[in-house]
C-alpha positions as CSV (number, residue, x, y, z in Angstrom):
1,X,139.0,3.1,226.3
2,X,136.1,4.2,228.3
3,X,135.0,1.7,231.2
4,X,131.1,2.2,229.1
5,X,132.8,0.4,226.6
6,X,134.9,-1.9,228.2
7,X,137.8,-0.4,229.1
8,X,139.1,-0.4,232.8
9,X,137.4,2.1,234.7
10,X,139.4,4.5,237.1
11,X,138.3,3.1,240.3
12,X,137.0,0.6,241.6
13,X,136.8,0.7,245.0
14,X,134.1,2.0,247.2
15,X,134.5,5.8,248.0
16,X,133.4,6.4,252.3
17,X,130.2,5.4,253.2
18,X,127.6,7.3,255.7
19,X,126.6,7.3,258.7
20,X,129.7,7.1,260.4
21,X,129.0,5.4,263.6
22,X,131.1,6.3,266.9
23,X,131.4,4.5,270.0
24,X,129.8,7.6,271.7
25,X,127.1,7.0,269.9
26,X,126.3,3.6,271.3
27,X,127.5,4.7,274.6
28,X,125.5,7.6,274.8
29,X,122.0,5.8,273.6
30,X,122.8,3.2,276.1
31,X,123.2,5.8,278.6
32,X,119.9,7.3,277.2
33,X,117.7,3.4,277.9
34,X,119.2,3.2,281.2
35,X,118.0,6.7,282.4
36,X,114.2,5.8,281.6
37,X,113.8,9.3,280.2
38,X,112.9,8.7,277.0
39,X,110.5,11.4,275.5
40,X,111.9,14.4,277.1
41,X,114.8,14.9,279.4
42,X,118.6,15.7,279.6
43,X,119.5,15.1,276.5
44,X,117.2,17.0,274.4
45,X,117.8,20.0,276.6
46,X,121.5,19.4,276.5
47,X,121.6,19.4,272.8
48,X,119.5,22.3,272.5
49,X,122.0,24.7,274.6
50,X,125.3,23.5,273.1
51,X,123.8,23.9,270.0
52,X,122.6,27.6,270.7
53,X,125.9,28.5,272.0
54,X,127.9,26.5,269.1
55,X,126.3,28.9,266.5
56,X,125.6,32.0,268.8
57,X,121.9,32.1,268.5
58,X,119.6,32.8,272.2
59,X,117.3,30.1,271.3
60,X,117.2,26.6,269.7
61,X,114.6,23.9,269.7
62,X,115.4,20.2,268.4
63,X,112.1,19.1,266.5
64,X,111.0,16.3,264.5
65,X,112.3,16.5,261.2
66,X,113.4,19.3,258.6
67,X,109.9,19.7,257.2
68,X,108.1,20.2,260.6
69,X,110.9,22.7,261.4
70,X,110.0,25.3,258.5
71,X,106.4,24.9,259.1
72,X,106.9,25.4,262.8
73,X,108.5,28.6,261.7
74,X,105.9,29.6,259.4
75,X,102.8,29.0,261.8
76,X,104.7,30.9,264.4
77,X,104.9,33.8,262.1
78,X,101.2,33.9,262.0
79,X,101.8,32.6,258.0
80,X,99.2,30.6,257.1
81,X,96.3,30.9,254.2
82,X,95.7,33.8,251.9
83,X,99.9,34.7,252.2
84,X,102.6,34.0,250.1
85,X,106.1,33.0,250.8
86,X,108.9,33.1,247.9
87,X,111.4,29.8,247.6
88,X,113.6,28.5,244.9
89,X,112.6,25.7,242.9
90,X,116.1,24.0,243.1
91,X,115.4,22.3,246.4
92,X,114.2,19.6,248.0
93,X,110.4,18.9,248.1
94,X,110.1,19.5,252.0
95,X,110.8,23.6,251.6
96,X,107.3,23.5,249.3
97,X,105.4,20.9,251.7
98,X,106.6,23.2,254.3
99,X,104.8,26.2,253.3
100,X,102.0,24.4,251.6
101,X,100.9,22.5,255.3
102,X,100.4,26.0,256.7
103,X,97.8,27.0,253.9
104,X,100.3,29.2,252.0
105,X,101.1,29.6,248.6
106,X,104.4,29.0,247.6
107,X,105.6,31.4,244.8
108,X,109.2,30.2,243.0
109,X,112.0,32.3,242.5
110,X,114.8,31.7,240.3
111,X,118.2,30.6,241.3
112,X,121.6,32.3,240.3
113,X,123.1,31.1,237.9
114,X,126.6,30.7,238.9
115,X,126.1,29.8,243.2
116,X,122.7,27.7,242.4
117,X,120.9,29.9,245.5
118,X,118.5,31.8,245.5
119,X,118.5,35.0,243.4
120,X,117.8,38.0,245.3
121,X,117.0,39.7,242.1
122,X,114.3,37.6,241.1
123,X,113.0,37.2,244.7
124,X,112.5,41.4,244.6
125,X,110.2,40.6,241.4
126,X,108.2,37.8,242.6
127,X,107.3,40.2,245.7
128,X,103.6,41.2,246.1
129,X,101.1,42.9,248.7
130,X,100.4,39.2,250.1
131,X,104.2,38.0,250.1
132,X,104.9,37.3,254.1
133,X,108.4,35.6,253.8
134,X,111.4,34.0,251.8
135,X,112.9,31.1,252.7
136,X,116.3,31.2,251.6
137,X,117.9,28.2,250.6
138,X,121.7,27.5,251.5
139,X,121.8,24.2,248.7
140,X,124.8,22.0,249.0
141,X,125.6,23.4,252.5
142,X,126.7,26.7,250.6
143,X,125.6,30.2,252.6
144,X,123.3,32.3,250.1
145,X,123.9,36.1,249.5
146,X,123.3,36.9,252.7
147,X,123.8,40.4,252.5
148,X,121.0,41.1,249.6
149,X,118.4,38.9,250.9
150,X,118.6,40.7,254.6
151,X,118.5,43.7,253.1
152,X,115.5,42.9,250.5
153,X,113.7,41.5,253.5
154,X,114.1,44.8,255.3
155,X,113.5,47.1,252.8
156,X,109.6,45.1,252.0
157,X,108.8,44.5,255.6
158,X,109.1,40.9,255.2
159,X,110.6,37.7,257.1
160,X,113.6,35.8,256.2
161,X,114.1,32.6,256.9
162,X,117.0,30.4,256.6
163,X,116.9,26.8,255.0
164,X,120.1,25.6,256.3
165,X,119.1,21.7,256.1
166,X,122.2,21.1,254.3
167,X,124.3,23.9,255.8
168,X,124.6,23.0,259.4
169,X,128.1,24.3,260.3
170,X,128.4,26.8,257.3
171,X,129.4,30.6,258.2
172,X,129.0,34.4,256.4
173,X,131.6,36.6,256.6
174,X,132.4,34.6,259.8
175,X,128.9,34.1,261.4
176,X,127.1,31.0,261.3
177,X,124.1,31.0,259.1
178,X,121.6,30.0,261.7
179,X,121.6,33.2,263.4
180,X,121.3,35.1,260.0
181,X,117.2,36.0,259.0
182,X,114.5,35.7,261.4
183,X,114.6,32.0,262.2
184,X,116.8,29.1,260.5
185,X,115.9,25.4,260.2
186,X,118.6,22.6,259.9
187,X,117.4,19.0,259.0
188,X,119.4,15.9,260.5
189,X,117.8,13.4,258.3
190,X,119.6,10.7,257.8
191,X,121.8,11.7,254.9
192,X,122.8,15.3,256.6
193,X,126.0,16.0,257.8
194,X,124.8,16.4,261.7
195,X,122.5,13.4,261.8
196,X,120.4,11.3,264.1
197,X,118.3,9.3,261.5
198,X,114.9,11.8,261.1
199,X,115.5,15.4,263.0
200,X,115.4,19.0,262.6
201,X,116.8,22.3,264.7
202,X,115.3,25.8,265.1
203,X,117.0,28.4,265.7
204,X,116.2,32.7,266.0
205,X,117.2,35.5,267.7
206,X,113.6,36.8,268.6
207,X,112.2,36.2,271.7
208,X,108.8,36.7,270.4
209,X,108.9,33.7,267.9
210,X,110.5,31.9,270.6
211,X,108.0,31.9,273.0
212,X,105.2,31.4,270.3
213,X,107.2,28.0,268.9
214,X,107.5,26.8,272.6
215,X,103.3,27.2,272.6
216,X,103.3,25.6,269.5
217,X,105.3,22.2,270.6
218,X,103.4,22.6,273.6
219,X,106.4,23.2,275.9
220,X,104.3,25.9,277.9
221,X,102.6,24.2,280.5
222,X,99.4,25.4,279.1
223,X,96.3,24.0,280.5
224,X,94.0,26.0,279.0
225,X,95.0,25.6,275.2
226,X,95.3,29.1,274.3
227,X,97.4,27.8,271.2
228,X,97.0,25.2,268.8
229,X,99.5,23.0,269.7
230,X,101.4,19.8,268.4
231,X,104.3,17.7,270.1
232,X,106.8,17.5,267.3
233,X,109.6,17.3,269.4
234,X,112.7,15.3,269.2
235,X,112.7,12.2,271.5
236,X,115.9,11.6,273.9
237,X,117.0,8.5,271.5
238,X,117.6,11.0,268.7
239,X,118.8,13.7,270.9
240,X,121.7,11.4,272.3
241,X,122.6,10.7,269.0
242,X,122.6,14.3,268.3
243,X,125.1,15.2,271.1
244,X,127.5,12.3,270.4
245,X,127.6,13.1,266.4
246,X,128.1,16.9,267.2
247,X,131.4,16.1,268.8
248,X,132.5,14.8,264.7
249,X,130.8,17.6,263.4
250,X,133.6,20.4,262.8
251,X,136.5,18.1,262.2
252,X,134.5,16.4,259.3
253,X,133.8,20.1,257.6
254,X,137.5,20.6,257.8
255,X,137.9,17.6,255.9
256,X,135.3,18.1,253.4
257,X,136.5,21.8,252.9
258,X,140.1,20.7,252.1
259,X,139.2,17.9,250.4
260,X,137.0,20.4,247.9
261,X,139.8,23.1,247.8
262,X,141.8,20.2,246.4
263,X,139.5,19.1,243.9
264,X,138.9,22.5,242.8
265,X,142.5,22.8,242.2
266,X,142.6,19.8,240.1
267,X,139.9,20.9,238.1
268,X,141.0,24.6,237.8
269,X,141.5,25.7,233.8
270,X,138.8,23.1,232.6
271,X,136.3,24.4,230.1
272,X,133.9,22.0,229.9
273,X,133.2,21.9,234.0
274,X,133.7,24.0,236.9
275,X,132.1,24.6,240.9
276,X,129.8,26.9,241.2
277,X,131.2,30.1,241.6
278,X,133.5,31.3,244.5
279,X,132.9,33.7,246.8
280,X,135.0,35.6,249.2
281,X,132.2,36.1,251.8
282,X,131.2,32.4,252.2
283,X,133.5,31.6,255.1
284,X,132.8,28.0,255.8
285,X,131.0,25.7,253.1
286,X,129.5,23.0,255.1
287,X,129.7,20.8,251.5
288,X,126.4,18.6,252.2
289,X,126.9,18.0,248.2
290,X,130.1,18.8,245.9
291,X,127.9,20.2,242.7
292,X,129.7,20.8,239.5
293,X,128.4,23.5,236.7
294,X,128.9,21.7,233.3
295,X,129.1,24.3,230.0
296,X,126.6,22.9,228.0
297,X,127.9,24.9,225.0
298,X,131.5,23.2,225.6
299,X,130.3,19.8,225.8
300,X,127.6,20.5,222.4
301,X,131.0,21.4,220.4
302,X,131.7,18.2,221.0
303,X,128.4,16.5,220.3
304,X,127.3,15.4,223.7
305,X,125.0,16.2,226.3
306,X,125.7,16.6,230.2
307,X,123.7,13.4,230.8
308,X,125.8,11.3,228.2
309,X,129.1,12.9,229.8
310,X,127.3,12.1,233.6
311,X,126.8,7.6,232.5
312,X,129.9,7.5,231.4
313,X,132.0,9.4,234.0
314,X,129.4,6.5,236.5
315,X,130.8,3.7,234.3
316,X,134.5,5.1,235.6
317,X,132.8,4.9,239.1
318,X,132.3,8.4,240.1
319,X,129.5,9.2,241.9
320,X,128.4,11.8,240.0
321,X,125.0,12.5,239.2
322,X,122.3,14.8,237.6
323,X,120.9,17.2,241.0
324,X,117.7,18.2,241.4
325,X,115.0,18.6,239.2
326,X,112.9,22.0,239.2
327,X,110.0,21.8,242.4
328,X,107.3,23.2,239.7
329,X,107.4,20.2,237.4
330,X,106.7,17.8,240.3
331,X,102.7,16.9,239.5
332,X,101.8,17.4,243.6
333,X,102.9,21.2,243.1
334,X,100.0,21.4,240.7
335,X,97.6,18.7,242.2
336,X,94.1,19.1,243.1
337,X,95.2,18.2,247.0
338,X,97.6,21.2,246.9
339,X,94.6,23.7,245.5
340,X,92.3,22.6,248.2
341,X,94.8,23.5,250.7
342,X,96.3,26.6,249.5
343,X,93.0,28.3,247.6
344,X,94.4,28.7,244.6
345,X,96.9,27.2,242.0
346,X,100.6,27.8,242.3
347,X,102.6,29.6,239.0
348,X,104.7,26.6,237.5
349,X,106.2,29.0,235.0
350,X,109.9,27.1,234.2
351,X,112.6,29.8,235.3
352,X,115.7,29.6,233.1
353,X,118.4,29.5,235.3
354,X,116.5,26.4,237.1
355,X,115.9,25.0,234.0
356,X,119.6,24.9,232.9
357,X,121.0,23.5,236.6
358,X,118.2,20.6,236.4
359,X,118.7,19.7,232.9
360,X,121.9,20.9,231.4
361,X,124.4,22.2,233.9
362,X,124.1,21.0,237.2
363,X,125.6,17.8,238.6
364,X,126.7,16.6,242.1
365,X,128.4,14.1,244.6
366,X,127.3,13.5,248.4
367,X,129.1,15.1,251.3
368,X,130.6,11.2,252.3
369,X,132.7,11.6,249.2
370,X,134.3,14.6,250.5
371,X,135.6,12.4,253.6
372,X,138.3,10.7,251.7
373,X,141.9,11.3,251.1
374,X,143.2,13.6,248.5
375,X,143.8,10.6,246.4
376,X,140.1,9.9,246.3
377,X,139.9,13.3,244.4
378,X,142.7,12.7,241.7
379,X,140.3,9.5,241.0
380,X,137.5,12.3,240.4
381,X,139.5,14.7,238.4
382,X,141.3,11.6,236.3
383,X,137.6,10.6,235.2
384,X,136.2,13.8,234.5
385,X,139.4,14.5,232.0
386,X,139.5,10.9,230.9
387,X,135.7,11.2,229.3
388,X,136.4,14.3,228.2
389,X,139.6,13.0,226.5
390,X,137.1,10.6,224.7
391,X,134.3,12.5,224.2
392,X,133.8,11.5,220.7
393,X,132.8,8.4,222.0
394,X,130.8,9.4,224.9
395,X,128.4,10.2,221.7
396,X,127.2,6.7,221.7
397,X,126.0,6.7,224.8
């Protein structure tokens, strides 16, 4: 019987938590009160070179948050009002805000439907005489078609930039993703794999942009304000804690990596779910989520929906859940405070591959989950074939 209805669900016990805290963590923000710098000093700096060399890029800079990351981008692009800059819908808010703080107007893209990034084909459509950039989403932590969108970029004279908030470790055809593009943010907020409670990372290649984001967080020495600038960047407390949960960083996307590989061994052969789609070229998944594609068609055979199948494989005490819903049916997309900014209104259109990962097909479970034993994942796969085994019942839900 199902645990909905009574029955004993398939686990009980708590799957691993996040953050995992580390004694060089405490020792290092200890070390961190004691110096007295504690706005800008060793750490920070320390952080930002290790962090260069770790992913092979010339220049890094450890910022406030995620959001202020891709704006600092942006404005350093000379992107601002009157331009448009492509992103998928399938995101988190903070890729819009981004764009939408520098006076831009954010114009949606559809997603592909079997990795759930961005699709380069659509991008090419939604391209215009204004469009200044794309910001390419790696969702889940997984690398984006890296190959297309470099060359699409190219080809229209446009900048790429890389939204690697969830995909800080991830790698393309063995390169680390935040040296792909122009410029690539990371976000180290608190639920991200490299965390330090509210942070973000730039990264880039071009000594141009580099110099103009060091104006623009006012790490120039200007005294005569040539440049518009704002200090959004990271205090030593959060760059301590940076440096000391680096150190975990690699070993925990080895685990989550095997961890996955096992799962989607276990769930190989299934017809009614399966991950998104694999791909040779991806050569480390940094797994921020675990998402799951469900066949809609499969599960209406049966009489059910995703969402019935998603409560009751809860009630078996998976942490499995619905995703993301689309950016363009959030009302602030469409709000008056977002026309004032922008100049004009932003096409809400629904995009069908969006549609179906939001409200029929897409599903997944945090990265903590992926730190667990291989045990932990027979609990997932015993609960996914459990409800389907019952699905005629799942109908009542």
């Amino acid at each position: 019987m199902l645990a909905a209805f009574g029955g004993t669900p398939v686990r009980t016990s708590p799957f691993p938590g996040w953050v995992r805290v580390t004694d060089n963590d405490r020792q290092n923000l200890i070390r961190t009160v004691r110096s007295g710098e504690w706005t800008e000093g060793a750490q920070r700096r320390a952080f930002e070179t290790r962090f260069a060399a770790g992913c092979g890029a010339k220049h890094c800079f450890a910022v406030a948050n995620g959001t202020v990351s891709l704006e600092l981008i942006l404005r350093a692009m000379g992107i601002g009002y009157g331009d448009e800059v492509i992103l998928p819908p399938w995101t988190f808010i903070a890729t819009f805000s981004s764009i939408v703080f520098t006076g831009a107007t954010p114009v949606f893209a559809d997603i592909d439907a079997d990795t759930y990034c961005l699709s380069a084909a659509d991008t090419e459509r939604k391209i215009t005489s204004r469009t200044k950039a794309i910001v390419a989403v790696a969702v889940a932590g997984r690398p984006v078609d890296f190959d297309a969108l470099e060359a699409l970029a190219k080809r229209h004279g446009i900048k790429l930039i890389v939204d690697a908030a969830q995909a800080v470790g991830a790698s393309w055809r063995g390169k680390r993703i935040c040296t792909y593009g122009d410029a690539a943010s990371v976000s180290c907020q608190n639920t991200k794999n490299l965390t330090c409670g509210e942070g973000g990372i730039i990264t880039t290649n071009d000594d141009a942009l580099a110099e103009r984001l060091s104006a623009l967080l006012g790490r120039t020495g200007q005294t005569s304000f040539a440049s518009v600038a704002q200090d959004h960047n990271l205090s030593e407390f959060q760059s301590a804690l940076l440096n000391s949960q680096y150190e975990k960083l690699y070993g925990e996307i080895d685990t989550r990596a095997d961890n996955a590989a096992y799962l989607c061994g276990r769930l190989h052969g299934l017809d009614f779910v399966a991950p998104t789609a694999y791909d040779e070229r991806v050569t480390r998944h940094a797994y921020h989520l675990f998402i799951l594609r469900f066949n809609s068609a499969v599960l209406a055979e049966r009489g059910i929906n995703r969402d019935q199948f998603l409560a009751a494989v809860s009630a078996e005490g998976i942490p499995l859940g619905a995703g993301y819903a689309p950016l363009y049916a959030f009302p602030c997309v469409s709000s008056d405070y977002t026309r004032r900014i922008i100049g004009t209104t932003v096409d809400t259109s629904p995009l069908p591959n969006t549609e179906a990962a939001a409200y029929t097909e897409g599903s997944w479970m945090y990265q903590s989950v992926l730190l667990g034993t291989h045990r932990d994942m027979d609990d997932i796969a015993d609960a996914l074939i459990k409800v389907w085994a019952h699905a005629d019942d799942v109908r009542r839900l």
